[in-house]
C-alpha positions as CSV (number, residue, x, y, z in Angstrom):
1,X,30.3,-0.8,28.1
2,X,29.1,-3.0,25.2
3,X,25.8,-2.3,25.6
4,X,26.4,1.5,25.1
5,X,28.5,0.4,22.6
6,X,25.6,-1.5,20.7
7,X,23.4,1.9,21.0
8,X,26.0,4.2,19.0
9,X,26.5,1.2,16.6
10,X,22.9,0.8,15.9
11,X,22.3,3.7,13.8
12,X,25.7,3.3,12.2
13,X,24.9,-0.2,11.1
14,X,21.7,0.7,9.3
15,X,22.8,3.1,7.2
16,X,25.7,0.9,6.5
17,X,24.0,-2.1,6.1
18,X,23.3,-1.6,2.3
19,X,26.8,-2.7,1.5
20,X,29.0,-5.3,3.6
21,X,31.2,-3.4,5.3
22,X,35.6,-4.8,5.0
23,X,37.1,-5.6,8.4
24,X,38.6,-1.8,8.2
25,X,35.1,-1.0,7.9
26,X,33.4,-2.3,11.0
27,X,32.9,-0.5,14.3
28,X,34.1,-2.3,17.3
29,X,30.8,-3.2,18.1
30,X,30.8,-5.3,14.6
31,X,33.6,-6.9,14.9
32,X,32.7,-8.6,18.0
33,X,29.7,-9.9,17.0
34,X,32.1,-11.5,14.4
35,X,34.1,-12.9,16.5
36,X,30.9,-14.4,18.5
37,X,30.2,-16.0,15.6
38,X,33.6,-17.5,14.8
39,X,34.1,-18.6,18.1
40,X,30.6,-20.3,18.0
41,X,31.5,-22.2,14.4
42,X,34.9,-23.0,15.4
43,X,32.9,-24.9,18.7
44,X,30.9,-26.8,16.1
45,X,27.9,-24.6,17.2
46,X,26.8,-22.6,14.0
47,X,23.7,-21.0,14.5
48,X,23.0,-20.9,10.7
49,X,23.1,-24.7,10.8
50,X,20.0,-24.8,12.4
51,X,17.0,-25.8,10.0
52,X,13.6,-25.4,11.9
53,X,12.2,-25.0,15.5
54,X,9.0,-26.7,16.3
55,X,6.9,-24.0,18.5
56,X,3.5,-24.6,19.6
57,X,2.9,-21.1,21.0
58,X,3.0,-17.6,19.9
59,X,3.5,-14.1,22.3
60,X,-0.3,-12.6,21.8
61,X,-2.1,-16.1,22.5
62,X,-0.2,-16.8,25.7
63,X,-0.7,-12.6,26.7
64,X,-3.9,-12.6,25.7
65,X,-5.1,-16.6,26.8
66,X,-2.7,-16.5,30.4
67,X,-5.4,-18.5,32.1
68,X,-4.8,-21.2,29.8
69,X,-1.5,-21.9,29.2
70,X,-0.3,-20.9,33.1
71,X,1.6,-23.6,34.2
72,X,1.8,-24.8,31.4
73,X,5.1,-26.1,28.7
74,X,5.6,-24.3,25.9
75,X,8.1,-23.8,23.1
76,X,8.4,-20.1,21.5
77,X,10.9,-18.7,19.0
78,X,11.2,-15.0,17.7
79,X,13.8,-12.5,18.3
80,X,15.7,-11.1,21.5
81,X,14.8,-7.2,22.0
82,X,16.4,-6.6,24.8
83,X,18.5,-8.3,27.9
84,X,18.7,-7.7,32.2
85,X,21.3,-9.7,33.5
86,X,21.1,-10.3,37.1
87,X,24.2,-12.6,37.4
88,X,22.8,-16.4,37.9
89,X,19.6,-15.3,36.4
90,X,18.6,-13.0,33.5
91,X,15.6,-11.2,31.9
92,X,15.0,-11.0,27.9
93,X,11.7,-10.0,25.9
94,X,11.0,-12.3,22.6
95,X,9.5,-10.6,20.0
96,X,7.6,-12.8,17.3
97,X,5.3,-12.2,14.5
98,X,2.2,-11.2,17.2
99,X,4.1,-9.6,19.7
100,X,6.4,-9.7,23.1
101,X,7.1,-12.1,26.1
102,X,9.2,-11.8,28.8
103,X,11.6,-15.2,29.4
104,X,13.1,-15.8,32.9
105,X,16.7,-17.7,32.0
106,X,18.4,-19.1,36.0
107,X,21.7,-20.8,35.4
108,X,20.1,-23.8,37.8
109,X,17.6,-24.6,35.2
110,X,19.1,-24.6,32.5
111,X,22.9,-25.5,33.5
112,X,25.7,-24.2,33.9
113,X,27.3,-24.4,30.2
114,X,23.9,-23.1,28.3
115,X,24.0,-20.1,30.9
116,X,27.1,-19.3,30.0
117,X,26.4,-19.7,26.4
118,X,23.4,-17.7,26.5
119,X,24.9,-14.7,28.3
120,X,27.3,-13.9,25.2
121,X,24.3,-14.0,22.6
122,X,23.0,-10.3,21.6
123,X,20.2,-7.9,21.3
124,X,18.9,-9.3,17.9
125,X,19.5,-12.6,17.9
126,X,16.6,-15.1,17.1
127,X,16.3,-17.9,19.7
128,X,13.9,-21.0,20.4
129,X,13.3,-21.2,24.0
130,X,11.3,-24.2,25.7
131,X,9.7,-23.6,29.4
132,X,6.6,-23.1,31.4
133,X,4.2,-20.1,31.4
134,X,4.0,-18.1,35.1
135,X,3.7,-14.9,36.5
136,X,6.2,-13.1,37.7
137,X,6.0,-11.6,41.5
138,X,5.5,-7.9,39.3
139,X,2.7,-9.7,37.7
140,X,4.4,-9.8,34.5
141,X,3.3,-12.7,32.2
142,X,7.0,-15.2,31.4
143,X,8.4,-18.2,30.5
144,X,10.6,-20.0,32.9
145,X,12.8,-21.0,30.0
146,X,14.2,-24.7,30.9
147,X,15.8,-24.8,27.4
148,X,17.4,-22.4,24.8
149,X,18.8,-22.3,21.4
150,X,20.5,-20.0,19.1
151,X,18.6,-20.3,15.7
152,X,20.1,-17.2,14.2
153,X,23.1,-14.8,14.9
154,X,22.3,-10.9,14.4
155,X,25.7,-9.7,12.9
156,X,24.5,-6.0,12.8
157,X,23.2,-4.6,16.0
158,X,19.5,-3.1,16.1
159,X,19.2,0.9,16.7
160,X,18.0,1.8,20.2
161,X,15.2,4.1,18.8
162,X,14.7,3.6,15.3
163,X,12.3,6.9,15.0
164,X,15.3,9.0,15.9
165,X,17.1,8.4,12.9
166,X,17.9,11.6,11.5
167,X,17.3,9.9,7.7
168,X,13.4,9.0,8.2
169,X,13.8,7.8,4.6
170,X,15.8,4.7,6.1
171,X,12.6,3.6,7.5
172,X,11.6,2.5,3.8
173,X,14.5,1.8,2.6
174,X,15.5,-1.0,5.0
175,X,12.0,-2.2,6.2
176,X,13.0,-4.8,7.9
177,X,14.7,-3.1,10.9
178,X,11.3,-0.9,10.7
179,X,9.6,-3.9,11.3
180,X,11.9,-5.3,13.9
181,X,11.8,-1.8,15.7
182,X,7.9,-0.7,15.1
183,X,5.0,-3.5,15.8
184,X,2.7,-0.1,15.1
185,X,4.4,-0.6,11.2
186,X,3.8,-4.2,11.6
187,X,0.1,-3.7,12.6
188,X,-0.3,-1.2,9.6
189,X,0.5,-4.0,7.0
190,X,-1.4,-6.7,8.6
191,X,-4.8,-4.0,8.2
192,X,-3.6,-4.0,4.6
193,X,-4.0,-7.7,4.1
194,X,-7.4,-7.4,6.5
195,X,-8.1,-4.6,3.7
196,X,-7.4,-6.7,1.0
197,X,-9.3,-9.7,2.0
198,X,-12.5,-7.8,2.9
199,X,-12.7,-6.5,-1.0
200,X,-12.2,-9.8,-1.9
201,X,-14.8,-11.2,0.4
202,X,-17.7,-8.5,-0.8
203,X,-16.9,-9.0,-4.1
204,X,-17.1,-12.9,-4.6
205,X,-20.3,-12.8,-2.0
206,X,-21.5,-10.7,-4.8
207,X,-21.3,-13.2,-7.7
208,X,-18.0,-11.4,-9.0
209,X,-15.2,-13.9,-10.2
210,X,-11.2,-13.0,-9.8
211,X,-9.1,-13.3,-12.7
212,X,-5.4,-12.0,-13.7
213,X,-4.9,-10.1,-16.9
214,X,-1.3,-9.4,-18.7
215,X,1.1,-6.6,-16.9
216,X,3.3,-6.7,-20.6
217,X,1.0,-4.5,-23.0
218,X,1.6,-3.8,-26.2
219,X,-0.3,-0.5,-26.3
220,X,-0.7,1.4,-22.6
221,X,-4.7,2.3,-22.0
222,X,-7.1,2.6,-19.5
223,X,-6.1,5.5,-18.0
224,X,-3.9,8.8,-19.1
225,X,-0.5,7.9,-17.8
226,X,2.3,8.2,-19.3
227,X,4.1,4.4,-19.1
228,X,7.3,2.5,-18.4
229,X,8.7,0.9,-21.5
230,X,10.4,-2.5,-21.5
231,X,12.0,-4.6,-24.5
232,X,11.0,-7.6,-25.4
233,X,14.3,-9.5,-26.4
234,X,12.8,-12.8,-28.2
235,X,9.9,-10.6,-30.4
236,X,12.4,-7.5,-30.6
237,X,9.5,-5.4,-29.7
238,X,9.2,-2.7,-27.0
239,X,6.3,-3.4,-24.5
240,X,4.6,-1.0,-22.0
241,X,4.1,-1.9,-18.1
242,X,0.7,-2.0,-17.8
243,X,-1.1,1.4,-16.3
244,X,-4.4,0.2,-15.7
245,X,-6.3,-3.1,-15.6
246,X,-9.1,-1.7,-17.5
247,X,-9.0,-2.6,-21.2
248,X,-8.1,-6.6,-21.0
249,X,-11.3,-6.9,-18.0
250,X,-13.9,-5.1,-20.8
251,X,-12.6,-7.7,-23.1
252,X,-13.8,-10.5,-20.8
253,X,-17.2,-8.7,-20.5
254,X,-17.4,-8.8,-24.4
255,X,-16.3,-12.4,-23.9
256,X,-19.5,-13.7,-22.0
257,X,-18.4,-12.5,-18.3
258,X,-20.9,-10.3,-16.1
259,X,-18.7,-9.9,-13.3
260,X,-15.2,-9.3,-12.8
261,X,-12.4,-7.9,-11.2
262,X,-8.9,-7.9,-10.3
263,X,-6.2,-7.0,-7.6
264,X,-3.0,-6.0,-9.1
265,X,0.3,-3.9,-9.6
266,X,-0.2,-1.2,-11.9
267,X,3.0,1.2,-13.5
268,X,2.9,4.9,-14.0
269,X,5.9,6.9,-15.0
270,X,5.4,9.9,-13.0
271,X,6.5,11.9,-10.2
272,X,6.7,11.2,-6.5
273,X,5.2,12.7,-3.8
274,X,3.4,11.7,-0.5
275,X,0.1,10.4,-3.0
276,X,2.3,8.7,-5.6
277,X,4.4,5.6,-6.3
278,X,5.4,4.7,-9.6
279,X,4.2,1.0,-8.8
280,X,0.6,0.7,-7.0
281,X,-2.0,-1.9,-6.4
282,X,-5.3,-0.9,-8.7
283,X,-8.7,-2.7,-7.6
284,X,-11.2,-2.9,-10.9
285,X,-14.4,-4.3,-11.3
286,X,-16.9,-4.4,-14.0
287,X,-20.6,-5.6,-14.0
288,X,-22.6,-6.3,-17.2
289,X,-26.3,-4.7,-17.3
290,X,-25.4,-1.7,-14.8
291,X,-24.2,1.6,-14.5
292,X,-22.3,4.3,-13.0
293,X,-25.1,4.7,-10.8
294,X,-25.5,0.9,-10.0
295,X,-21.9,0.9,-9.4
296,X,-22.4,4.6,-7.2
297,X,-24.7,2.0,-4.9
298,X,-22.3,-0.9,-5.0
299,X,-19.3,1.4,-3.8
300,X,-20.8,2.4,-0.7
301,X,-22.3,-0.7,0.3
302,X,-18.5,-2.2,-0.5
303,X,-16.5,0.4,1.3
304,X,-18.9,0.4,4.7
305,X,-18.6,-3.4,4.7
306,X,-14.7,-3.0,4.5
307,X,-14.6,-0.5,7.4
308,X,-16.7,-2.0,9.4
309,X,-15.0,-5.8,9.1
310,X,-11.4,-4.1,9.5
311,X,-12.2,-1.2,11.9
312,X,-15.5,-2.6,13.4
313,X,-16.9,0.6,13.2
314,X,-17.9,3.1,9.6
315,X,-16.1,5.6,11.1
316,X,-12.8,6.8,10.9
317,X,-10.8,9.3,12.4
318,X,-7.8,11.0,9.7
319,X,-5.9,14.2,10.8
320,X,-8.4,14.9,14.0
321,X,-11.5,14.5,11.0
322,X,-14.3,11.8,11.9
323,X,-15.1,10.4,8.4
324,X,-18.2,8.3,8.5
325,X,-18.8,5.7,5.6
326,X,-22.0,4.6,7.2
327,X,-24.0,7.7,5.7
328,X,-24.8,8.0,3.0
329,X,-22.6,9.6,0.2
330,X,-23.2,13.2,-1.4
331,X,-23.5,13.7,-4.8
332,X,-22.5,16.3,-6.4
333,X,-21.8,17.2,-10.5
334,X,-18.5,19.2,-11.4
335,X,-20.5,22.3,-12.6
336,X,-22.2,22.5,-9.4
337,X,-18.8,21.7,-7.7
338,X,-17.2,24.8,-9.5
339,X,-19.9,27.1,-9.0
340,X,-20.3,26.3,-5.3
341,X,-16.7,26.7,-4.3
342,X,-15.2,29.2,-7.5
343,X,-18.1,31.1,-8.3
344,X,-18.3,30.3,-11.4
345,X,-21.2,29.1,-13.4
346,X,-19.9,26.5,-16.3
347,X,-23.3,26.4,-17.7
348,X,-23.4,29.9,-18.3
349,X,-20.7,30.1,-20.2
350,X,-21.5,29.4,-23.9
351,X,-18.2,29.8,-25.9
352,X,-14.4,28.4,-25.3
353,X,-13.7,32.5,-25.3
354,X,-15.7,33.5,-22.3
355,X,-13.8,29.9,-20.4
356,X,-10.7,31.1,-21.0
357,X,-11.6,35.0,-19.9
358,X,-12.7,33.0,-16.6
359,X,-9.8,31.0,-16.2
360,X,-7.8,34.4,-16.5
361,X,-10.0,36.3,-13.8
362,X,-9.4,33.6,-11.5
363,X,-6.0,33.1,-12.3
364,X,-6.8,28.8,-13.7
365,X,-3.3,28.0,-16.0
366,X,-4.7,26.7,-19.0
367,X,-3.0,25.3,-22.5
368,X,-3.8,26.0,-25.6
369,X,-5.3,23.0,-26.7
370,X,-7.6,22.7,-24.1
371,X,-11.2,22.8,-24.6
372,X,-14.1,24.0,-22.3
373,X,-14.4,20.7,-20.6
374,X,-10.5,20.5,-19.9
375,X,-10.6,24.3,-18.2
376,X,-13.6,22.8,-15.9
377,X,-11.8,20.1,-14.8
378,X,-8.6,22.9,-14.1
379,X,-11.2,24.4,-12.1
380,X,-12.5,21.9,-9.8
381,X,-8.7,20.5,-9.0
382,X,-7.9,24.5,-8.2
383,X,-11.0,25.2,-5.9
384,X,-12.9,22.4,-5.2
385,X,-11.2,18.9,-4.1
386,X,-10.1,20.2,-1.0
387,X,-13.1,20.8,0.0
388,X,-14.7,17.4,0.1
389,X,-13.9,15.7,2.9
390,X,-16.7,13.6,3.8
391,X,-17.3,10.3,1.0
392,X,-18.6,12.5,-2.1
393,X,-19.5,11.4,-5.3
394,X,-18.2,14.1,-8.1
395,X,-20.3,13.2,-10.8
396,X,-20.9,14.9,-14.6
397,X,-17.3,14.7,-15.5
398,X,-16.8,16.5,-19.1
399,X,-16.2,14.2,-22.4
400,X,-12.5,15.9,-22.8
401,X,-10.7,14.1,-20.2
402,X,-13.3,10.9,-20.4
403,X,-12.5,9.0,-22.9
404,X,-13.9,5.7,-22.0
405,X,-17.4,6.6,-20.6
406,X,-20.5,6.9,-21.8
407,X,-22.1,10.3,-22.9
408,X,-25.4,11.8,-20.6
409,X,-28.5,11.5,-23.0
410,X,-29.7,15.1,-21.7
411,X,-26.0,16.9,-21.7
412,X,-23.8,14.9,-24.6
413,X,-20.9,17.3,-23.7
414,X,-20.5,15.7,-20.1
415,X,-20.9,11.8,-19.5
416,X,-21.9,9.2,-16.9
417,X,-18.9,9.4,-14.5
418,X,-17.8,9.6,-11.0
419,X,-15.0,9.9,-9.3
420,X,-15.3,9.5,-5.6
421,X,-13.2,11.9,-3.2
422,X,-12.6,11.3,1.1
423,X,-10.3,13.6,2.5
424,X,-10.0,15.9,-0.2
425,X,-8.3,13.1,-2.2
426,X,-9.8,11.1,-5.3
427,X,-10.1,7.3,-3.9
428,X,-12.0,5.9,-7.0
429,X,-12.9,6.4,-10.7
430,X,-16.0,4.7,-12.0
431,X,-18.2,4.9,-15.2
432,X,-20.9,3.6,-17.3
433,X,-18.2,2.0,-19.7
434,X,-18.2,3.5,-23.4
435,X,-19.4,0.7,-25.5
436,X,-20.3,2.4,-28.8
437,X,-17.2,1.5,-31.1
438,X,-17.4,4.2,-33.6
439,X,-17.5,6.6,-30.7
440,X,-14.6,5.1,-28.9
441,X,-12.6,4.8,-32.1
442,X,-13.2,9.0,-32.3
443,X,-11.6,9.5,-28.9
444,X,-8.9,7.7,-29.1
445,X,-8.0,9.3,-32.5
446,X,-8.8,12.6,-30.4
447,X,-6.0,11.1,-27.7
448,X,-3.7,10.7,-30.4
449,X,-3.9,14.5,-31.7
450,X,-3.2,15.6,-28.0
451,X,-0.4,13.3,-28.1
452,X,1.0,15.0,-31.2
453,X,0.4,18.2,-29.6
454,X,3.1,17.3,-26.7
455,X,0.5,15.6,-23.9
456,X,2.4,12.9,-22.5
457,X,-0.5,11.3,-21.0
458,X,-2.9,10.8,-23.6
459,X,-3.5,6.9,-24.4
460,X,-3.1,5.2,-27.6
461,X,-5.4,3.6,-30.3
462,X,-5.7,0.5,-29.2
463,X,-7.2,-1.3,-32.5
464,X,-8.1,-5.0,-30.9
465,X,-9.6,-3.4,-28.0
466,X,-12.0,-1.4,-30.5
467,X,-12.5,-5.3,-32.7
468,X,-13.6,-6.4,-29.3
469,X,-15.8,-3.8,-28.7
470,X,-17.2,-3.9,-32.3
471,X,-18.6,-7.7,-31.3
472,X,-20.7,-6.0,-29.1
473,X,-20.1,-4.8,-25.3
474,X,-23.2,-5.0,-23.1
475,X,-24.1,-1.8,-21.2
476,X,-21.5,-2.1,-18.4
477,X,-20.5,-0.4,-15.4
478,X,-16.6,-0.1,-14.2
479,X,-14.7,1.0,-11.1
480,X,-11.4,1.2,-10.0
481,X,-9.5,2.4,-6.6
482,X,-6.3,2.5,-5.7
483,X,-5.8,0.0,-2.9
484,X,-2.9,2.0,-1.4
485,X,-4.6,5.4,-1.0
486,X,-7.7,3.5,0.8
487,X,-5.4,2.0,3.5
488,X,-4.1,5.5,4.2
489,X,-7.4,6.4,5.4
490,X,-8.5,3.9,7.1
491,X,-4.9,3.6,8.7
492,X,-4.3,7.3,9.6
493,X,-1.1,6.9,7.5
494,X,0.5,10.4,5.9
495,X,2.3,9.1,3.1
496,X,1.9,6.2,0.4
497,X,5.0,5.0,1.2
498,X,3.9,4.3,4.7
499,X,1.5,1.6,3.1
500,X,3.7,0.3,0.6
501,X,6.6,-2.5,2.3
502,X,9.2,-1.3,-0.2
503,X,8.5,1.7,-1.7
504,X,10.1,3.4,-4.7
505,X,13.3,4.9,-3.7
506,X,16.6,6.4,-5.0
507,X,19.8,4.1,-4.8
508,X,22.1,5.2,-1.9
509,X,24.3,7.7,-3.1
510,X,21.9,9.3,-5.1
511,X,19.3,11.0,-3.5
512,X,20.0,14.1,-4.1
513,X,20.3,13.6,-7.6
């Protein structure tokens, strides 16, 4: 009876849980749990009294190592997923941070009282238990458990099948019980941090040092976002969350740094969707003496290292597609991108009056103030991203919406650029970094008249990064990725906010707002 009980709860509980429910509130299954626990206190036995639990084993290593640790004492601690009680003698599985293991409790060995004890604790409650490591007559891997303690008491009842929820968007908005529920979840964020550590491996093998650069800036640059303002209470002066690591790393290769890079949030003001989150993690790096094509070389060299030390393979399968990082990368520039897939020939097109009587014939939205290079890029994101799905260097991206780069000597109107694109999707942005500061004072005055013309996303004149450039950048090459987007592939996941813990998400109450 309680056990069903327990199962309609569950689902009850976790949308509830955002707010502590009043006595009037709580199901019947939450008010016994209550009264568990106030029965335990009152006893003198308060499980949230308890300050540590000394294990020396974890669920995975005894699995995984059974020939050592058979017969052998050991003392576990996690939390109770589920309970068979067979009168003097009872089944649970402990779940801790590596996985499940199946504890034998008999009232003989463990006495009378603790039996007794241990049959009113609940599904969810975290436990210590101290035994010896057999196999049962099913050949099921256990702990003869000799000795139990409650460490923590579970006052809200865990779902029986968290993937039924009808609201999928609880899975992100309470985490945790996705956690508790999901060791597939659990598994995804531990690749992250195997992700993360592999970039960070590659890059200081390769002479690169780490450093941290300011999130508060007073101008937002680096990339065309539009940004989240904040106020500054003690300088009375409104600040910008930072929307790219780019400007503050330059300044450290003007400062006397060849390598650098960073791992860090990053804050765009934007809209939502399975591909964005206002707050993302940004890797950037930028070498002195190279360019984009030195850092074309670097990128594949770093991303075949990562899948190959997270996924011990270069290839990965997303949505039934085998993606193989172990080949080597096409290149391609945007012109010949848009004429292969739209038919169009950019090259051919000698005034901003036969662009625009293209964009019409194919039906390309354009603004007024666009220019030819803009209407290209309109192009390619119409007809061409979809289409690369194996690693593919887009190359030759136009001056208009580069304002950072460096120009090509033989084609001034495009520059030295790449953005690289798995999946149909952009997974990095790289250049040979603009570092003439006449010419990088001109486009950011041009930023500002798009600004002044209504575009949201156009960056600032930032006047100390120019100073800074004006004591001389060497030639440099730059690269950012977003971390996020890169453990989506090589996790399978559908959705940034599969790959984020706590993603960005409406207050309860408000969603449909």
């Amino acid at each position: 009876m309680q056990e069903n009980l327990e199962n309609k709860a569950g689902e009850q509980a976790v949308q509830a849980a955002a707010v502590e429910p009043t006595a009037e509130e709580l199901s019947e299954i939450l008010q016994i749990r209550r009264d568990k626990l106030a029965a335990l206190q009152k006893a003198g036995q308060d499980p949230f009294e308890q300050t540590k639990y000394d294990r020396t084993a974890y669920a995975a290593d005894i699995n995984n190592k059974f020939e050592e640790y058979e017969g052998q004492a050991v003392s576990v601690a996690g939390r109770v997923m589920s309970k068979r009680d067979m009168g003097k003698a009872s089944f649970f599985d402990l779940s801790d941070a590596t996985g499940k293991i199946q504890v034998y409790m008999k009232m003989n060995l463990v006495g009378e009282e603790v039996y007794a004890q241990f049959k009113k604790w609940d599904i969810g409650d975290i436990v210590g238990v101290k035994g010896e490591v057999f196999r049962t007559r099913h050949g099921e891997i256990s702990i003869r458990g000799l000795e139990v303690v409650l460490l923590s008491k579970s006052l809200l009842p865990l779902p029986e099948k968290f993937h039924g929820l009808k609201d999928t968007d609880l899975r992100y908005r309470q985490r945790y019980v996705d956690l508790i529920m999901n060791p597939e979840v659990r598994d995804t964020f531990i690749k992250r941090s195997q992700i993360i550590k592999e970039l960070r491996s590659f890059l200081d093998n390769h002479g690169f040092l780490e450093v941290e650069t300011p999130v508060l800036h007073n101008v937002a640059g680096g990339a065309a976002a539009r940004p989240f303002i904040t106020h500054h209470n003690t300088l009375d002066l409104d600040m910008n969350l930072r929307i790219a690591l780019e400007l503050h790393l330059k300044r450290l290769i003007v400062g006397g740094f060849d390598k650098v890079y960073e791992i860090g949030r990053v804050f765009r003001n934007e809209g939502m969707d399975t591909k964005h989150n206002p707050e993302f993690t940004m890797l950037e790096f930028y070498q002195a003496y190279t360019d984009y094509e030195g850092v074309m070389n670097l990128t594949e060299e770093l991303l075949r290292h990562v899948t190959q030390a997270v996924l011990g393979t270069t290839k990965v399968v997303c949505n039934g597609v085998e993606i193989d990082f172990g080949k080597p990368f096409e290149r391609i520039t945007m012109v010949e991108a848009v004429k292969k897939y739209a038919g169009v020939d950019f090259d051919q097109l000698n005034t901003l009056e036969e662009v625009r009587a293209a964009a019409k014939e194919h039906h390309v939205e354009y603004e007024e103030r666009h220019q030819k290079g803009d209407i290209l890029n309109l192009f390619f994101d119409e007809f061409c991203e979809e289409h690369l799905v194996q690693p593919t260097f887009m190359i030759g991206h136009p001056v208009e919406i580069s304002p950072l780069s460096k120009r090509m000597k033989d084609k001034p109107g495009y520059t030295e650029r790449f953005e690289l694109f798995v999946m149909g999707r952009e997974l990095a942005n790289a250049f040979s970094e603009l570092n003439d500061p006449i010419d990088q004072k001109q486009r950011f005055e041009h930023q500002l008249e798009l600004k002044a013309a209504g575009d949201e996303e156009a960056t600032d004149m930032d006047t100390d990064f120019i100073n800074a450039l004006e004591y001389g950048l060497p030639p440099t090459g730059g690269f950012g990725m977003g971390i996020d987007r890169l453990v989506m592939l090589l996790t399978g996941a559908p959705s940034i906010r599969d790959v984020l813990l706590f993603p960005t998400m409406k207050p309860i109450g408000k969603e449909n707002q």
